[in-house]
Each structure stands twice: as C-alpha cells, then as structure tokens.
Backbone as a chain_set.jsonl record, in Angstrom:
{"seq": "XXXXXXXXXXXXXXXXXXXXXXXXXXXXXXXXXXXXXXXXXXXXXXXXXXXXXXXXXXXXXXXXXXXXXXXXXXXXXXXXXXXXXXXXXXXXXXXXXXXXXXXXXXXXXXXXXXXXXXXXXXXXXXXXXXXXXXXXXXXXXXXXXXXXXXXXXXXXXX", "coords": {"N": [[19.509, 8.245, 5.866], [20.967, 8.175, 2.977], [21.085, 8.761, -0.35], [22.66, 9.028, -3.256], [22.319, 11.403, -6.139], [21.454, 12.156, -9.448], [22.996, 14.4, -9.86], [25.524, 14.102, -8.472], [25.454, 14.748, -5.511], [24.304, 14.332, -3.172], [21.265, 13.208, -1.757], [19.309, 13.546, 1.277], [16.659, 12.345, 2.817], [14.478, 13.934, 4.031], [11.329, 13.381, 4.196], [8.551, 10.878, 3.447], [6.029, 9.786, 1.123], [4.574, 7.406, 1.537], [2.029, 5.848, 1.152], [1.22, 6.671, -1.143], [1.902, 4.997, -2.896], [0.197, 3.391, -2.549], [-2.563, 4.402, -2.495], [-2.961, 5.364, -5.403], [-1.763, 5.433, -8.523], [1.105, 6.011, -9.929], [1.744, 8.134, -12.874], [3.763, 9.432, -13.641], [6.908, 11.732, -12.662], [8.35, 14.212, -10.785], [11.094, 16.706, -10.543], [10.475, 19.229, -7.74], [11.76, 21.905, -6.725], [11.968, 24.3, -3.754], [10.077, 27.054, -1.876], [11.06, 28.405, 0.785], [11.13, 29.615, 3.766], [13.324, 30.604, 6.665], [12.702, 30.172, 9.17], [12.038, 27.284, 8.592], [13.27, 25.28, 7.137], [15.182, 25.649, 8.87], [13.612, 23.831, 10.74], [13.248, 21.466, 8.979], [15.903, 20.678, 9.126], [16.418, 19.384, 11.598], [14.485, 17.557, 11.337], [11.778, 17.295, 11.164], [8.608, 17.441, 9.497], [6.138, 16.914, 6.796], [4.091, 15.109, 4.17], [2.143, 13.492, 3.892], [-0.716, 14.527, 3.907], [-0.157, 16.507, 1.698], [-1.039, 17.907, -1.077], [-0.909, 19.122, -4.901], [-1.636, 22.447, -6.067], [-2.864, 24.224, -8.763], [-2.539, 27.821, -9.646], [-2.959, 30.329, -11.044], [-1.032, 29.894, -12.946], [1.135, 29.397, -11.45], [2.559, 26.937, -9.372], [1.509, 25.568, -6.355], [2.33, 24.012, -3.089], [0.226, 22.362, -1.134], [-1.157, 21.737, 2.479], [0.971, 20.698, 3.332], [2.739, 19.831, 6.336], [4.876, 21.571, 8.214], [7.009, 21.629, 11.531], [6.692, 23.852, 13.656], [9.369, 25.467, 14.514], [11.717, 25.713, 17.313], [13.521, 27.326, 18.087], [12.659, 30.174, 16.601], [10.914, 31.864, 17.679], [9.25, 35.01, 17.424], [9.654, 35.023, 14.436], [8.297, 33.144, 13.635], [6.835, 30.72, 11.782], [4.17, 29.754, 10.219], [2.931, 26.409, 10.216], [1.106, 24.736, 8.536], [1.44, 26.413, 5.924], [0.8, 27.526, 2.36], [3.019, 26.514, -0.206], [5.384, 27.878, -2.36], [6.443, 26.314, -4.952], [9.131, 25.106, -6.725], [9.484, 25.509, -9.977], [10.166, 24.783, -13.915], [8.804, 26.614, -16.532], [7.651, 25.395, -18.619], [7.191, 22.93, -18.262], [5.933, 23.12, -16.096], [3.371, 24.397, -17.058], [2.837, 22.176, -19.088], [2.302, 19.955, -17.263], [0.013, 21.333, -15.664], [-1.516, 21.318, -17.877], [-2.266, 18.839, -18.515], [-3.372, 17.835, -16.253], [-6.268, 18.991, -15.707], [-7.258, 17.995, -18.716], [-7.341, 15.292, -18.01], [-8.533, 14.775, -15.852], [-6.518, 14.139, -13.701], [-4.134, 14.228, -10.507], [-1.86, 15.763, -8.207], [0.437, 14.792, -6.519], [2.441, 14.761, -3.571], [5.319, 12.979, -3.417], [7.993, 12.294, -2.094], [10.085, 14.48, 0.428], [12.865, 16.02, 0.357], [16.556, 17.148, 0.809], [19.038, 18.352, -1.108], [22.551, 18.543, -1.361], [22.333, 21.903, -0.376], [19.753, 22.342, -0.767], [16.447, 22.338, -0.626], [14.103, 20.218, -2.278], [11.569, 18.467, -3.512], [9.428, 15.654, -4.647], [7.278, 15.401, -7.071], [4.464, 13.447, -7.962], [2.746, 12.77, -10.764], [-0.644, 11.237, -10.711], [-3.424, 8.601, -11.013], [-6.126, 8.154, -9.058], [-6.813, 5.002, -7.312], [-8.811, 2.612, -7.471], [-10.728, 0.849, -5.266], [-10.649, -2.219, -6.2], [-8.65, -1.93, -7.996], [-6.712, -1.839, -6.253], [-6.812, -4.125, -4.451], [-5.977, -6.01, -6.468], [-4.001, -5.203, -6.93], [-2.185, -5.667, -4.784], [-2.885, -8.765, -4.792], [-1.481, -9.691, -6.574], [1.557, -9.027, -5.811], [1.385, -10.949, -3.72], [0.893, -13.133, -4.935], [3.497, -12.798, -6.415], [5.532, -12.653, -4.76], [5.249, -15.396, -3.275], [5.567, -16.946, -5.913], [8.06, -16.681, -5.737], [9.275, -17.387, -3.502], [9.172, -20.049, -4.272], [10.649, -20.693, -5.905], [13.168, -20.518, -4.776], [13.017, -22.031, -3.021], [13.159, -24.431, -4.493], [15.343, -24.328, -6.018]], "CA": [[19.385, 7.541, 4.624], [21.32, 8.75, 1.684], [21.495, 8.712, -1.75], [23.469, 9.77, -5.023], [21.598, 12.101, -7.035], [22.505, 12.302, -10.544], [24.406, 15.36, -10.06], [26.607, 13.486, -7.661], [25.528, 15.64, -4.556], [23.959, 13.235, -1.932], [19.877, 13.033, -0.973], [19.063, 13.044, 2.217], [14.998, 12.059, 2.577], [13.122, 13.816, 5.154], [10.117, 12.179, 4.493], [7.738, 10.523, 2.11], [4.209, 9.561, 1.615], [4.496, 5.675, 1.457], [0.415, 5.226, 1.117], [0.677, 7.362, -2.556], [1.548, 4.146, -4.3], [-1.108, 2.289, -2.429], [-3.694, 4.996, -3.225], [-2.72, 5.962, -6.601], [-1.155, 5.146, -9.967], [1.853, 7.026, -10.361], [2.034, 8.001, -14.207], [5.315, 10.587, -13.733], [7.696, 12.287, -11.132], [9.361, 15.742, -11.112], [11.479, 17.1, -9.025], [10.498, 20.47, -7.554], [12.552, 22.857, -5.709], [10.674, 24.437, -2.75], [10.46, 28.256, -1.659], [10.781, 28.447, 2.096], [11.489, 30.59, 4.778], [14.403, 30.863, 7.047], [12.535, 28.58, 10.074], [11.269, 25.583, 7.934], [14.669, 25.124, 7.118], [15.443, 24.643, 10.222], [12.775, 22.852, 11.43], [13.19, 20.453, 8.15], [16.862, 19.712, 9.064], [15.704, 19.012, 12.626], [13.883, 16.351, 11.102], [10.22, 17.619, 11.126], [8.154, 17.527, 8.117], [4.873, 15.757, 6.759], [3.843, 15.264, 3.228], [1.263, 12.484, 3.757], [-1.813, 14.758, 3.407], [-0.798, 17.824, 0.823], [-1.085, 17.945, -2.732], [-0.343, 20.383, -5.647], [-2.229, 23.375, -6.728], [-2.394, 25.208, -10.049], [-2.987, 28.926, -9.353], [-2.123, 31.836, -11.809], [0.103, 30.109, -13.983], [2.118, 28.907, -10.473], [1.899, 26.209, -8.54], [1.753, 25.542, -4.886], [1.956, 22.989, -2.145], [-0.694, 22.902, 0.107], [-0.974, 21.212, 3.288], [2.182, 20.109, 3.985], [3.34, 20.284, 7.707], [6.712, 21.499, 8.787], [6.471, 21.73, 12.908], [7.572, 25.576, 13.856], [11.005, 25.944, 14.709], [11.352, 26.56, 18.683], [14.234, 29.096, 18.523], [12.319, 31.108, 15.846], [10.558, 33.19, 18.591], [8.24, 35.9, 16.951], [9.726, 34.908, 13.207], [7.845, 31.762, 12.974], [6.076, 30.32, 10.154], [2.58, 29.094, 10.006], [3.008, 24.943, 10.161], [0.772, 24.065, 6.89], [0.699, 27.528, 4.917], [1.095, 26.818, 1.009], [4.843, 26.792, -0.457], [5.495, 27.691, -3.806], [7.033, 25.209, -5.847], [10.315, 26.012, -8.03], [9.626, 24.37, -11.425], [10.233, 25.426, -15.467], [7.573, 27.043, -17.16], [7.307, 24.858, -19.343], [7.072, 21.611, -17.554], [4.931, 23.512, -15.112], [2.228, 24.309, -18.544], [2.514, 20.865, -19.621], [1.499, 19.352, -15.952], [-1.427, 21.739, -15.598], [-2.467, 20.977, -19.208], [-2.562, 17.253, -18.513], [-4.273, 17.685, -15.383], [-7.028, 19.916, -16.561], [-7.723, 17.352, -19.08], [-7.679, 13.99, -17.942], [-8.787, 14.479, -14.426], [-4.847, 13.464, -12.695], [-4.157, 14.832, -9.625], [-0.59, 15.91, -8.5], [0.734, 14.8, -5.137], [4.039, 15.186, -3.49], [6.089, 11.606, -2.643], [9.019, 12.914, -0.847], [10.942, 15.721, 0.494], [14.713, 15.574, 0.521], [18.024, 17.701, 0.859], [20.111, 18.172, -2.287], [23.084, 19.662, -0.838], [21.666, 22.674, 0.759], [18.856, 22.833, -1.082], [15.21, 21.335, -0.023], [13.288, 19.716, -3.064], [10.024, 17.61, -3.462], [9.594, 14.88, -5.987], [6.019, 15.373, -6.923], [4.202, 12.936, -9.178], [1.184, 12.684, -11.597], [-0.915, 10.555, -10.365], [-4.707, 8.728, -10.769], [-6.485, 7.482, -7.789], [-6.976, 3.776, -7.977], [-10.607, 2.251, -6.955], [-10.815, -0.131, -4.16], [-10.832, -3.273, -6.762], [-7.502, -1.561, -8.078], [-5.976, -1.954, -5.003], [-6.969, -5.808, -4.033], [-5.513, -6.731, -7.517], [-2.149, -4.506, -6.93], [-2.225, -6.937, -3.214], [-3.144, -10.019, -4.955], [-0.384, -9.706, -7.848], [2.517, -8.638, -4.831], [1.515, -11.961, -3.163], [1.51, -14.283, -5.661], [4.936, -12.614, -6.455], [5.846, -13.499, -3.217], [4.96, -16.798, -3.422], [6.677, -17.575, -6.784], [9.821, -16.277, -5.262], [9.187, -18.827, -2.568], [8.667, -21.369, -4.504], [11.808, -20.765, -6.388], [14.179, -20.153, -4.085], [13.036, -23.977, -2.007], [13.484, -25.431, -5.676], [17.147, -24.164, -5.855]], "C": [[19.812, 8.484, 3.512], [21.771, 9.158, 0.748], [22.046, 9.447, -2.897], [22.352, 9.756, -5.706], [22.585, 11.865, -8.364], [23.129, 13.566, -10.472], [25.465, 15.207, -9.312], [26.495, 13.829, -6.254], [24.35, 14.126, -3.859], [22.379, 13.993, -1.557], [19.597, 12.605, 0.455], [17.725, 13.32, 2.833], [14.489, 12.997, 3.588], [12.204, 13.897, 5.175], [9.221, 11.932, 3.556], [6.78, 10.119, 2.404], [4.043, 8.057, 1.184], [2.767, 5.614, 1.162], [0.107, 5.93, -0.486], [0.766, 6.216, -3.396], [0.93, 3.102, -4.056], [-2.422, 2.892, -2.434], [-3.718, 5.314, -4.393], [-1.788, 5.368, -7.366], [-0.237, 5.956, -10.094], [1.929, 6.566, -11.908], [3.449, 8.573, -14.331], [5.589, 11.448, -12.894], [7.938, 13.494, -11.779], [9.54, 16.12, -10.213], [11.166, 18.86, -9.293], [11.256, 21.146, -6.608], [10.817, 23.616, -4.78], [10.824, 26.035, -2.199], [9.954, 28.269, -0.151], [11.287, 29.702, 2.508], [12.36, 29.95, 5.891], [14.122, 29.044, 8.519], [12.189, 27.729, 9.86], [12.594, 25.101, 7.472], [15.221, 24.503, 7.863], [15.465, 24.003, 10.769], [13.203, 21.738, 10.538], [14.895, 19.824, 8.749], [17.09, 19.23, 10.83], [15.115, 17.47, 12.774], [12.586, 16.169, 11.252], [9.765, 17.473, 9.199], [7.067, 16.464, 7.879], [4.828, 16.061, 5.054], [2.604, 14.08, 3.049], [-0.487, 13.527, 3.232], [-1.38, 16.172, 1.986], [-1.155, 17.198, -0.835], [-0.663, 19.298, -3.352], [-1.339, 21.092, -6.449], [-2.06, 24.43, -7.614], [-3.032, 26.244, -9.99], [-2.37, 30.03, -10.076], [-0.914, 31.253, -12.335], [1.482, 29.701, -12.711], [1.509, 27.592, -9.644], [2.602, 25.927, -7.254], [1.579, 23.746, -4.2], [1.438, 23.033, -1.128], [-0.865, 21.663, 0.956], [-0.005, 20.403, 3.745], [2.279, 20.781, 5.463], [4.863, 20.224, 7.706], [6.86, 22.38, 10.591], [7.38, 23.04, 12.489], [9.024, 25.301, 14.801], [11.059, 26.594, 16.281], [12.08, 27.414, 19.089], [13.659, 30.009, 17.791], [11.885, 32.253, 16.615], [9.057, 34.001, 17.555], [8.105, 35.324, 15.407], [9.51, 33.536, 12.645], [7.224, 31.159, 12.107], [4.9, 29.449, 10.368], [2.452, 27.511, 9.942], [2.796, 24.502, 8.904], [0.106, 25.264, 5.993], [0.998, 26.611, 3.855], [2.304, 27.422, 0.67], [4.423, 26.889, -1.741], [6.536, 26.587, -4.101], [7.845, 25.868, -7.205], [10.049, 25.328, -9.612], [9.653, 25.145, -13.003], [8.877, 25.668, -15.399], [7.333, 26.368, -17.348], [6.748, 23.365, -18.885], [5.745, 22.213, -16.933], [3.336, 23.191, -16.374], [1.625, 22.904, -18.883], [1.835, 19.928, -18.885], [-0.14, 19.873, -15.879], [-2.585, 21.144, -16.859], [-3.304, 19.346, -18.919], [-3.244, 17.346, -17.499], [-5.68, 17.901, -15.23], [-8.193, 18.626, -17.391], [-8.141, 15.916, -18.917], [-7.821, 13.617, -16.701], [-7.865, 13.86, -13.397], [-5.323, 14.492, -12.0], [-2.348, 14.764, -9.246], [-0.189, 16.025, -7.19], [1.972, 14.591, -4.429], [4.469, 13.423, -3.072], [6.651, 11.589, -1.648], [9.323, 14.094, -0.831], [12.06, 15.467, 1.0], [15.459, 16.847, 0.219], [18.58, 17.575, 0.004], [21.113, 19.051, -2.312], [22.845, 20.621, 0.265], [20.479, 23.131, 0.825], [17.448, 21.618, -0.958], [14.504, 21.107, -1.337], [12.27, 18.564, -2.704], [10.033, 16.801, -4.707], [7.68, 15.134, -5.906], [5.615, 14.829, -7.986], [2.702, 13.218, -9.718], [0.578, 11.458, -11.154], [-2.587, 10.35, -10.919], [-4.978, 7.738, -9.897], [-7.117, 6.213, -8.03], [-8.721, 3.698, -6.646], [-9.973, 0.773, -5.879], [-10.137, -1.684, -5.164], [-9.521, -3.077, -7.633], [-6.462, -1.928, -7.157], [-5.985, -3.563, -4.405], [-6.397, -6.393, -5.389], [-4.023, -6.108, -7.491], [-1.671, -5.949, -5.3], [-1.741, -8.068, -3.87], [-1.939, -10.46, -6.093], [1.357, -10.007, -6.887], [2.356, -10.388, -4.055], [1.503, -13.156, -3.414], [3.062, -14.289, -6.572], [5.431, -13.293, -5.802], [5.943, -14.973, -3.304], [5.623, -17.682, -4.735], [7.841, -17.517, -6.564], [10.505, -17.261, -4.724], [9.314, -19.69, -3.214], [10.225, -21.975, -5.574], [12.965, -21.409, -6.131], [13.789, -21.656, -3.148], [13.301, -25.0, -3.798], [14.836, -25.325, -5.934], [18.137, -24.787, -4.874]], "O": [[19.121, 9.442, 3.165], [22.77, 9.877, 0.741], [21.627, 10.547, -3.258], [21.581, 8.828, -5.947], [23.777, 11.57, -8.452], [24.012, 13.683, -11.322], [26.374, 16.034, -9.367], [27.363, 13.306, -5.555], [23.875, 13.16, -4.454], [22.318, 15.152, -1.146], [19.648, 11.419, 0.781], [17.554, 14.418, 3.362], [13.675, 12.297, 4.19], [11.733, 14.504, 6.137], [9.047, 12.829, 2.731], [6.391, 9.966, 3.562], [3.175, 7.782, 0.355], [2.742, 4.492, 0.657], [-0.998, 5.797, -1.014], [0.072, 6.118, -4.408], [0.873, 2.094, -4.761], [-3.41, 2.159, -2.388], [-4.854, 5.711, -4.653], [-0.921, 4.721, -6.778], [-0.707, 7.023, -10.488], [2.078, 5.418, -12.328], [4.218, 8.1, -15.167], [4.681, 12.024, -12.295], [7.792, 13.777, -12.968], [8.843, 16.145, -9.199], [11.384, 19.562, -10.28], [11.234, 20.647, -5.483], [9.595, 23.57, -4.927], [12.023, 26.284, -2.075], [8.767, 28.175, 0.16], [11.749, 30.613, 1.82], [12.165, 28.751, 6.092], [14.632, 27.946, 8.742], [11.866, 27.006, 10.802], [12.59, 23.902, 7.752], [15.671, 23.357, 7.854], [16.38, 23.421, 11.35], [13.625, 20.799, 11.213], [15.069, 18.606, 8.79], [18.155, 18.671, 11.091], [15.163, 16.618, 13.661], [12.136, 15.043, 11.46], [10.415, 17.433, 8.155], [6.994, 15.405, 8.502], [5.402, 17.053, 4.603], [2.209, 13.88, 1.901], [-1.211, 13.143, 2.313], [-2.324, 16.704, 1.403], [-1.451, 16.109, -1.327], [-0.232, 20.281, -2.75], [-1.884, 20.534, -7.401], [-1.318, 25.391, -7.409], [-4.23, 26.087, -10.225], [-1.336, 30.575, -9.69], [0.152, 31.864, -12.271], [2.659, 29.724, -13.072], [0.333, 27.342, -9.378], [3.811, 25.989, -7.03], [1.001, 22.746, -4.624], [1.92, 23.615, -0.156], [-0.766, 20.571, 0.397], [-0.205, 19.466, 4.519], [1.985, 21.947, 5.727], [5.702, 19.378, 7.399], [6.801, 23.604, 10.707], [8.229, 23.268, 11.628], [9.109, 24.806, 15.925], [10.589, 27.704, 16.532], [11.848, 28.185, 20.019], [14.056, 31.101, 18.197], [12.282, 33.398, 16.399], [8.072, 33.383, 17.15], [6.989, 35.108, 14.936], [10.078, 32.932, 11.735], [7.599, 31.919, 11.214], [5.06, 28.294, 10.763], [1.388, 27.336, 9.347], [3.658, 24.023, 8.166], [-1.024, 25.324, 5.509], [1.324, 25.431, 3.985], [2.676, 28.53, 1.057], [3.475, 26.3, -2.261], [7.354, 26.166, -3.283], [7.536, 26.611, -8.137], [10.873, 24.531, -10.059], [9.025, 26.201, -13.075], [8.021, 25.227, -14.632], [6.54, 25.914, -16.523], [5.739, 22.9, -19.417], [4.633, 21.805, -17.265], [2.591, 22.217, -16.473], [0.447, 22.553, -18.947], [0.993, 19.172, -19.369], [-1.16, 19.192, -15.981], [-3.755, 20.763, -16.853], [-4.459, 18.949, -19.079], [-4.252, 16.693, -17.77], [-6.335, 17.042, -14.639], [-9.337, 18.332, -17.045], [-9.077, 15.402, -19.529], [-7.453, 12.525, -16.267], [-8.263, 13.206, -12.433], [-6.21, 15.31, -12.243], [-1.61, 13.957, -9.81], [-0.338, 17.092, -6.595], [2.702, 13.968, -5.2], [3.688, 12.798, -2.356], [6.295, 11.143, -0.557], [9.035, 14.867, -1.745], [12.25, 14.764, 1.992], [14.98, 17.605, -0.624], [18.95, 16.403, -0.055], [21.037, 20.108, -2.938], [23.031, 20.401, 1.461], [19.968, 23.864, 1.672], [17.496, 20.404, -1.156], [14.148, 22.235, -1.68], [12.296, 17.903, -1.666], [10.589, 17.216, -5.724], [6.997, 15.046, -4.886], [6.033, 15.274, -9.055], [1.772, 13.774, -9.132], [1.332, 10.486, -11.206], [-3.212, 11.358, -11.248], [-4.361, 6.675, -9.826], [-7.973, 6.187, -8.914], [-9.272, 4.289, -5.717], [-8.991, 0.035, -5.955], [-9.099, -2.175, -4.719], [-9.159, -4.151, -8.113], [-5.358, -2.318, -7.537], [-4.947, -4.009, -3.916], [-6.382, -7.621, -5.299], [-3.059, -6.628, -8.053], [-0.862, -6.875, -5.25], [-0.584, -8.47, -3.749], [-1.664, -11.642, -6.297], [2.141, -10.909, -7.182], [3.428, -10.974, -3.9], [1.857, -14.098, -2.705], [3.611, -15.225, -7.153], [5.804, -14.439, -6.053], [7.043, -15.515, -3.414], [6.082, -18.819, -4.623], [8.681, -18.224, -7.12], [11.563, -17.834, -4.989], [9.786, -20.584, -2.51], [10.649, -23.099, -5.839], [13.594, -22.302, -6.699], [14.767, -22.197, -2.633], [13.602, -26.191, -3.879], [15.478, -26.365, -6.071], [19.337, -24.525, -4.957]]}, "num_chains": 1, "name": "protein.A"}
C-alpha cells in the first residue's frame, strides 16, 4: 500500500493502530522521524512491526516511544535489538515544547497511528489525542450507522 507524500517520495505503511480512533479523539498529527538501529530496519522492511500498544513519552526535554514492537531480525546474530526498548523520536524543538506544554496541561495523551517508509527513511505519525468514555464511543457507532443508512436510503431513491 502506497502513497504520495507531499514531498512527492512514496509512503509505504508498515502498520497502524486502527482502534486509536475508536478509543480516542484525535485533536492533531505530526509526523516524527524515528532513531533506530541497524536490525529494526531490517526487521521493519521485512514487514514486522506493532504500534497498537505504545505511546509517547516526555523525558528531559526529549521524547520517546515506548512499547512499540519490532520482532528481532534473524540474521542479526549477537547485534540484535531488544523487541520493545524505547526509540527516540526525531521532532523540532519547538513543536516538541509546544506538544509537551499542551499535554502537561490539559491532560492529552500522545499515541502513535502509523509507521511508514518515506523513501529510506522510517517515520511515525503520532497524534494528540483524548480518550473517549464508553458513551463517547456508542454515539461515534450510532452517528456512523445512521450515516450508513442515509446513504442507503439515497442511493435506492436515485
């Protein structure tokens, strides 16, 4: 699967957390670059990789991604890499500042979507997010299926 970036260079997904916009509110995305090592690389263009459980942590003015899985690499041998250590995350200062600030204050939380190929380089779209309540979630349903249903109802009237 994949897509034109705006810099013209081609996305190619390996893999996203489909259940973030049925647990959570996305308020805003950003793409982060990702600081790996030689066998996650590997493993990622292999076609390994998880992002369903991590999230993003603000530590010293940096922030990380923690619990992501990327299976170990089976030619690596001795120079293998830990499955779900924490990755740093490439992002501006400034952006970075402005995320923590907002998080800090209004109790968001900051969880990765996807991870994709840009070129040769591995990035993460990671959004702002707040976690929706049960009664959030049966009204995001109930909205989607009376969509549905007007669509229907359309499309036999045409």
């Amino acid at each position: 699967m994949a897509v034109k970036s705006d810099a013209g260079k081609k996305r190619r997904i390996i893999c996203e957390n489909r259940r973030a916009r049925h647990d959570y509110e996305i308020l805003d995305t950003l793409e982060a670059g990702l600081s790996l090592l030689g066998s996650e690389v590997k493993a990622l263009r292999g076609g390994g990789g998880n992002v369903k459980e991590a999230h993003v942590r603000f530590e010293e003015g940096e922030a990380w991604l923690v619990d992501a899985h990327i299976p170990p690499y089976e030619h690596a041998n001795r120079q293998n890499h830990e499955p779900t250590r924490r990755r740093k995350l490439l992002v501006h200062r400034t952006e970075l500042a402005r995320w923590h600030k907002r998080v800090k204050e209004r109790g968001l939380t900051v969880i990765p979507v996807r991870m994709y190929f840009v070129g040769a380089w591995v990035k993460v779209e990671i959004a702002l997010a707040r976690g929706k309540r049960l009664y959030d979630k049966r009204a995001t349903l109930k909205e989607r299926a009376d969509q549905r249903e007007m669509d229907r109802a359309r499309k036999q009237r045409d």
